[in-house]
FIKOLZA-1660 file (N, C-alpha, C; in steps of 0.1 Angstrom, whole numbers, plus 5000, padded with zeros to 4 digits):
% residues 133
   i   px   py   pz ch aa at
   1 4684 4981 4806  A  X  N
   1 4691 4969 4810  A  X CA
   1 4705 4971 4814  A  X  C
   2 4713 4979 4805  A  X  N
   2 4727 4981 4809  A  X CA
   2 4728 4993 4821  A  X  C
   3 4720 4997 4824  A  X  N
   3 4722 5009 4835  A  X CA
   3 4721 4995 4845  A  X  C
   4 4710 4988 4847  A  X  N
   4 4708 4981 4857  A  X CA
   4 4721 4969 4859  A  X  C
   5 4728 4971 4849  A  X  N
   5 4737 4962 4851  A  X CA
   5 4749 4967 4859  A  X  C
   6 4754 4981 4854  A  X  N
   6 4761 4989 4860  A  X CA
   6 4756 4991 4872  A  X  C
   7 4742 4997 4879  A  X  N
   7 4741 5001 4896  A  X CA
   7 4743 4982 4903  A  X  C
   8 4740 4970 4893  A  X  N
   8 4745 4961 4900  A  X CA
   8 4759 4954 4906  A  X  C
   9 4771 4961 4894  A  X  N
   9 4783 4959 4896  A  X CA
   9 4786 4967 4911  A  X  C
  10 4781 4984 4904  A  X  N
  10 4782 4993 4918  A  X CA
  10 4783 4990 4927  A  X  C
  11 4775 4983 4931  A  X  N
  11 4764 4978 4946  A  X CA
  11 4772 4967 4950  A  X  C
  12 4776 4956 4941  A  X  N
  12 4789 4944 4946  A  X CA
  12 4797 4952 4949  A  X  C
  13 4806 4964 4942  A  X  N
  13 4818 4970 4948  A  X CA
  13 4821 4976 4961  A  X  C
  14 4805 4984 4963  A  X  N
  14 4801 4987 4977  A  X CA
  14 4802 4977 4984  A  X  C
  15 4794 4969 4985  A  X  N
  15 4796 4957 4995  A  X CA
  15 4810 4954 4998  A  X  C
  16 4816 4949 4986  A  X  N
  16 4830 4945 4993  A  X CA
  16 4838 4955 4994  A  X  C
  17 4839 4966 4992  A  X  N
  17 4843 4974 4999  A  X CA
  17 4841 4974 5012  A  X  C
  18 4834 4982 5022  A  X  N
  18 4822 4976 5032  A  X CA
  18 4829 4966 5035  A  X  C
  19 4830 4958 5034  A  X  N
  19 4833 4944 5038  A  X CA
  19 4846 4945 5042  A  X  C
  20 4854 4949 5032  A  X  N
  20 4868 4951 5036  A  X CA
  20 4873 4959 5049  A  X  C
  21 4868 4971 5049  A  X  N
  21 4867 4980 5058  A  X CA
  21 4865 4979 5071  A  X  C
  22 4854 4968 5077  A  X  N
  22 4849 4960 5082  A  X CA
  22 4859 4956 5091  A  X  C
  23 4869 4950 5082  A  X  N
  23 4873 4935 5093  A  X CA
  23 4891 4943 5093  A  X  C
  24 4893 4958 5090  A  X  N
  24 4900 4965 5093  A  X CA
  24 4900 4972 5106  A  X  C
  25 4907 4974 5113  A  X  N
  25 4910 4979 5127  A  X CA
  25 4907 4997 5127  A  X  C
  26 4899 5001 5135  A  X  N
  26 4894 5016 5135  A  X CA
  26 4911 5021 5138  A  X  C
  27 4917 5020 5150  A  X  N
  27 4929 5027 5151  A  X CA
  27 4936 5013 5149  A  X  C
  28 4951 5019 5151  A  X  N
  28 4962 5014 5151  A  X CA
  28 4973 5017 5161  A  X  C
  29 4982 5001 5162  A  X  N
  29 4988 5008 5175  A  X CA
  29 5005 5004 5178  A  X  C
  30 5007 5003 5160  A  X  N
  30 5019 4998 5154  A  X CA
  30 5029 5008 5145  A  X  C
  31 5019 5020 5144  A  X  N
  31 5029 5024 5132  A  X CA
  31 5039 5035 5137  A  X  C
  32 5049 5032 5128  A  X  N
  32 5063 5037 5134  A  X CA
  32 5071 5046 5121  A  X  C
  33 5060 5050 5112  A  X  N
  33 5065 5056 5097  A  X CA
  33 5055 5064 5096  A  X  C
  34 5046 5060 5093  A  X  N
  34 5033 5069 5096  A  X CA
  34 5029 5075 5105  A  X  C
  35 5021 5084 5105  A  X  N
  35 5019 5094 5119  A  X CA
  35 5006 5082 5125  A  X  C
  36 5009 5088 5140  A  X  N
  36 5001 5073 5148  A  X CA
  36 4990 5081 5150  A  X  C
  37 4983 5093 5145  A  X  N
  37 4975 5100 5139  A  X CA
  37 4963 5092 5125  A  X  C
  38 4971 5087 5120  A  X  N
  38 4968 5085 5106  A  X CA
  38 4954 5074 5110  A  X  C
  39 4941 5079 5102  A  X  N
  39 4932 5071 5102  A  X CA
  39 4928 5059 5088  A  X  C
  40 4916 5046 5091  A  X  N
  40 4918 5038 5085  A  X CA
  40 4913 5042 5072  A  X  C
  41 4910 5057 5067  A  X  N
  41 4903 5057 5056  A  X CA
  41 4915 5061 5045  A  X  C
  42 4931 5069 5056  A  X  N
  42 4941 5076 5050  A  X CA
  42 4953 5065 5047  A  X  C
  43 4945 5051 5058  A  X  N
  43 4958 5040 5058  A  X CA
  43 4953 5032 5044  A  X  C
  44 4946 5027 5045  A  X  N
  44 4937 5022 5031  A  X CA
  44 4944 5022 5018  A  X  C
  45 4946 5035 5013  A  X  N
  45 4950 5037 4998  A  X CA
  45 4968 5033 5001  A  X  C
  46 4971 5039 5011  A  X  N
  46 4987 5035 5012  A  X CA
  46 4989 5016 5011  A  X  C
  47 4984 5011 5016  A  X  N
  47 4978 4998 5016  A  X CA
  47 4977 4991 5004  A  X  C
  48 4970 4997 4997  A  X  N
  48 4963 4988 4983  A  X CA
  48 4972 4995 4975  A  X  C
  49 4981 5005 4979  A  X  N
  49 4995 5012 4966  A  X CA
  49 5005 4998 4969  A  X  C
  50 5008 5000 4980  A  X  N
  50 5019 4985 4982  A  X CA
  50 5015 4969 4976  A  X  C
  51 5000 4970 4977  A  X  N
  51 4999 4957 4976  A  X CA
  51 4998 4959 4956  A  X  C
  52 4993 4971 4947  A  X  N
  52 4994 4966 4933  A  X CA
  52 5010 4973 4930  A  X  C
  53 5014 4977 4938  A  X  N
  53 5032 4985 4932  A  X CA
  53 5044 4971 4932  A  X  C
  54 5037 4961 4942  A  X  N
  54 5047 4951 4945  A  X CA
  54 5042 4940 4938  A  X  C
  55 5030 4940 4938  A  X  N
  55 5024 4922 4934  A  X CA
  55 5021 4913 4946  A  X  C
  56 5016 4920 4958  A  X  N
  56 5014 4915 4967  A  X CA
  56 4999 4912 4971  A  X  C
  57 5002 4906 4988  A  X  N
  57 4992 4908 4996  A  X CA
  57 4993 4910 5011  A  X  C
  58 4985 4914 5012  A  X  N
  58 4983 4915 5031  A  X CA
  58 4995 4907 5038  A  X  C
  59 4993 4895 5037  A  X  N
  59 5001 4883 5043  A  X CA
  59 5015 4886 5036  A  X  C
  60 5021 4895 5028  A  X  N
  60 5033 4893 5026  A  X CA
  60 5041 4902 5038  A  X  C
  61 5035 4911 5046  A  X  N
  61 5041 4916 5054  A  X CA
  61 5037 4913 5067  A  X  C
  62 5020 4914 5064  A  X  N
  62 5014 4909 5079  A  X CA
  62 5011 4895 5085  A  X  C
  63 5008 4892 5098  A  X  N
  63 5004 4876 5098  A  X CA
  63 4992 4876 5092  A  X  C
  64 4985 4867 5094  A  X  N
  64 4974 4860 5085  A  X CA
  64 4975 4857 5074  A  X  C
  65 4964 4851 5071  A  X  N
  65 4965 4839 5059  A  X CA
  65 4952 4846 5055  A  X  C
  66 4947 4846 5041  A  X  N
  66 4937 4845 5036  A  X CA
  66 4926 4857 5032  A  X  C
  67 4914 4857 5034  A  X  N
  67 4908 4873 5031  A  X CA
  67 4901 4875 5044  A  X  C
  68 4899 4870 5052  A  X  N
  68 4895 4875 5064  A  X CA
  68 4904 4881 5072  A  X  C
  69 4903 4897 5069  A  X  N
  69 4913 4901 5077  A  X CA
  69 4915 4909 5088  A  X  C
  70 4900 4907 5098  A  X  N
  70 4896 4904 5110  A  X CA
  70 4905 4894 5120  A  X  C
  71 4912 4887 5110  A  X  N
  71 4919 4878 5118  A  X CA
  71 4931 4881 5118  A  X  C
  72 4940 4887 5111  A  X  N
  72 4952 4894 5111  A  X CA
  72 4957 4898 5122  A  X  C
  73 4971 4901 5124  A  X  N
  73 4973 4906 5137  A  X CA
  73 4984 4914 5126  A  X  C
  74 4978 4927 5129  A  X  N
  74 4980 4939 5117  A  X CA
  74 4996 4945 5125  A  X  C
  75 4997 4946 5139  A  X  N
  75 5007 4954 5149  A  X CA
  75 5022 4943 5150  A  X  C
  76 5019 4931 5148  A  X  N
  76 5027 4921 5147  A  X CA
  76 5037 4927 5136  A  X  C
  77 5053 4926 5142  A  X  N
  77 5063 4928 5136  A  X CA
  77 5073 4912 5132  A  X  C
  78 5065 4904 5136  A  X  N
  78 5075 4890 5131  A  X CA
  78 5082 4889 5115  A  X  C
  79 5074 4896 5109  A  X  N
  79 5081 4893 5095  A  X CA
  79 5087 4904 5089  A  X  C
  80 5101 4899 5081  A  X  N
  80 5110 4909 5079  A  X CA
  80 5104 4917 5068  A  X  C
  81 5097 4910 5060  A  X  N
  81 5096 4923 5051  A  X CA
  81 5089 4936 5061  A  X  C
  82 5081 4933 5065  A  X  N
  82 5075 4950 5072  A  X CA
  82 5086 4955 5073  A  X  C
  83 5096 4950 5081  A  X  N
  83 5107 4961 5087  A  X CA
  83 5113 4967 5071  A  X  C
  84 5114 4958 5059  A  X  N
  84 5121 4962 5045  A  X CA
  84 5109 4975 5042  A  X  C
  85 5095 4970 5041  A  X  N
  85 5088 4983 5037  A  X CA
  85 5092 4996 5044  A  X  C
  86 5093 4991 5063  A  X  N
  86 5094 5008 5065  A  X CA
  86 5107 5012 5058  A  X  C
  87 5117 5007 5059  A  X  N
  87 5131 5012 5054  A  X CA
  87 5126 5018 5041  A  X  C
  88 5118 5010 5036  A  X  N
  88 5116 5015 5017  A  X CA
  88 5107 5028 5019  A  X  C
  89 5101 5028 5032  A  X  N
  89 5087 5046 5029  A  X CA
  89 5099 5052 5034  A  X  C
  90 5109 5048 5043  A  X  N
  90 5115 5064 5049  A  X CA
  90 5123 5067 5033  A  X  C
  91 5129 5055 5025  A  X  N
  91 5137 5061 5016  A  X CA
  91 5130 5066 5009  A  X  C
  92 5116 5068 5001  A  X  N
  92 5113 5072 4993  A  X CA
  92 5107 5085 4996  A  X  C
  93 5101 5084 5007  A  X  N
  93 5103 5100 5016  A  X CA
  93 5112 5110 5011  A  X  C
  94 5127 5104 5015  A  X  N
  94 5142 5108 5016  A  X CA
  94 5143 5116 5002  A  X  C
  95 5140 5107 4994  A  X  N
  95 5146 5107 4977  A  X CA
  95 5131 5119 4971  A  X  C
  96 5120 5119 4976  A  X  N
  96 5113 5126 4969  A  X CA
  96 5117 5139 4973  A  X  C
  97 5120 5140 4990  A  X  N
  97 5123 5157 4998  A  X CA
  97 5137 5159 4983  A  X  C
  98 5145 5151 4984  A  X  N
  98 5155 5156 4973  A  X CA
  98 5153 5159 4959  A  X  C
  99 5145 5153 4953  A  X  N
  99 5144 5157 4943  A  X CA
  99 5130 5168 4939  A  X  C
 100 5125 5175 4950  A  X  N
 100 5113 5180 4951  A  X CA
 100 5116 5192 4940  A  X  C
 101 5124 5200 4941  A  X  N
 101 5130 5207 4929  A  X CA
 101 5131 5212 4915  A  X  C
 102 5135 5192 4915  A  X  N
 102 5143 5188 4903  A  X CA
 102 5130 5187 4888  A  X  C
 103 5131 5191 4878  A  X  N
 103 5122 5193 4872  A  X CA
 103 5111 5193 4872  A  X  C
 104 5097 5188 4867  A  X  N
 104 5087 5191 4866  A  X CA
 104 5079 5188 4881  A  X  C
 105 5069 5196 4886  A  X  N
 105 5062 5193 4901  A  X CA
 105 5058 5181 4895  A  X  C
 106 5056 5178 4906  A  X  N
 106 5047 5158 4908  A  X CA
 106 5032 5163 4911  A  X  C
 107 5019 5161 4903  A  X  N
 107 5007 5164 4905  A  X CA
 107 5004 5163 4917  A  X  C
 108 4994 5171 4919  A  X  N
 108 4989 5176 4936  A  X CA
 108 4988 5166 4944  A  X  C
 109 4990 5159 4957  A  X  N
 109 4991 5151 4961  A  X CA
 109 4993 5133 4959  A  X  C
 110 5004 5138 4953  A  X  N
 110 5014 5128 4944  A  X CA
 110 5026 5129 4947  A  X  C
 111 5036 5119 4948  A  X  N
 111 5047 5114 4947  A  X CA
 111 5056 5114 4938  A  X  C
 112 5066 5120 4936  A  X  N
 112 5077 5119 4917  A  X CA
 112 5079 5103 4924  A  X  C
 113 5085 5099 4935  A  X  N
 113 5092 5084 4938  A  X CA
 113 5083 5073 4945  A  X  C
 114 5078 5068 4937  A  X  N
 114 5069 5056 4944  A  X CA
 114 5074 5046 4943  A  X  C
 115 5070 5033 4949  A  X  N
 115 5072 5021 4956  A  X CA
 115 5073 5010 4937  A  X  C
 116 5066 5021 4933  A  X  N
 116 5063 5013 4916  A  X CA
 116 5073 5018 4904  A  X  C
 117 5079 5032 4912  A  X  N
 117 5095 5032 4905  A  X CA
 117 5103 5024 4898  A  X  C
 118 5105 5014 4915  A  X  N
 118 5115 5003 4907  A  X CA
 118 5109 4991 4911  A  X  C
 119 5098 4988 4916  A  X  N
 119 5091 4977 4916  A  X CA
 119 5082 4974 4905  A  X  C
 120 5080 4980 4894  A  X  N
 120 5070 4980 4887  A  X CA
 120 5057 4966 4888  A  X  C
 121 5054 4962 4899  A  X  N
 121 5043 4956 4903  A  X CA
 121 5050 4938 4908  A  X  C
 122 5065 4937 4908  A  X  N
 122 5076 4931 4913  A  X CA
 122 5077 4931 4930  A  X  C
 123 5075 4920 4933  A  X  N
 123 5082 4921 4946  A  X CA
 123 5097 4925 4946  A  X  C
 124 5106 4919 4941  A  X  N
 124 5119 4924 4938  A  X CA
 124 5123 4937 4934  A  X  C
 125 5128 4947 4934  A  X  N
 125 5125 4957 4928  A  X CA
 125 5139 4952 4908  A  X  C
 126 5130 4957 4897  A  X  N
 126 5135 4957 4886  A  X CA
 126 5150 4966 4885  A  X  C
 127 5162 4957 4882  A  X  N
 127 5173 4964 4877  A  X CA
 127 5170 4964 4861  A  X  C
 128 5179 4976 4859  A  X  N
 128 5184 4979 4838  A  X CA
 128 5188 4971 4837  A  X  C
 129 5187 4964 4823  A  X  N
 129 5197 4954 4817  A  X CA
 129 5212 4956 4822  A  X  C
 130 5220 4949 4825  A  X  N
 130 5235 4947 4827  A  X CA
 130 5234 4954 4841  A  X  C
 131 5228 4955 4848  A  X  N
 131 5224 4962 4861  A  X CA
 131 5233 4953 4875  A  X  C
 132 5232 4939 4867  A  X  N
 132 5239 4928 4880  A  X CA
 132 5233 4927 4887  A  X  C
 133 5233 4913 4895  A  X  N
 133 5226 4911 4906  A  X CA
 133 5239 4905 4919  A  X  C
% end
């Protein structure tokens, strides 16, 4: 009974997976940080890091409303945050090339500076106590 419960969760997760993927754009014909190379299976995980590192969604950078995201207009630059994320990938690009070095490696295809550094799942990013705002 519990196996069958597990291949039924599975099988939901597929689907909406599937589903999501779906109503995602094969190419793209916006990006200006990423390589215009980059396919939707490589854009994906960068995607779903922004959206649990910040506390977000889709619509916080892109247009559309809602979970259909077939309807989105993914290339649309009207909203300022996009332009703040790319500013945020080139810096943390910047800051990881610098500290690539600096003590312990960052696991194999991993980042020492991520988006969750100082956002810890914050749109805002988190100052130290007495940090000021």
């Amino acid at each position: 009974m519990r196996r069958l419960a597990v291949l039924a969760v599975a099988g939901l997760a597929l689907a909406a997976s599937t589903t999501l993927r779906a109503q995602i754009p094969e190419k793209f014909t916006n990006l200006q940080v990423l390589s215009k190379t980059t396919t939707r299976a490589e854009l994906l995980p960068v995607m779903k890091g922004f959206a649990l590192n910040l506390g977000i969604r889709c619509e916080h950078c892109h247009v559309g409303e809602g979970n259909d995201l077939s309807k989105f207009d993914f290339a649309s630059d009207t909203k300022p945050a996009k332009a703040v994320a790319r500013r945020m990938m080139k810096m943390t690009a910047a800051l990881n090339a610098e500290v690539s070095g600096i003590g312990d490696p960052a696991p194999a295809g991993t980042a020492k500076i991520t988006c969750f550094t100082c956002h810890r799942g914050a749109v805002k990013p988190l100052t130290a106590p007495g940090g000021g705002d």
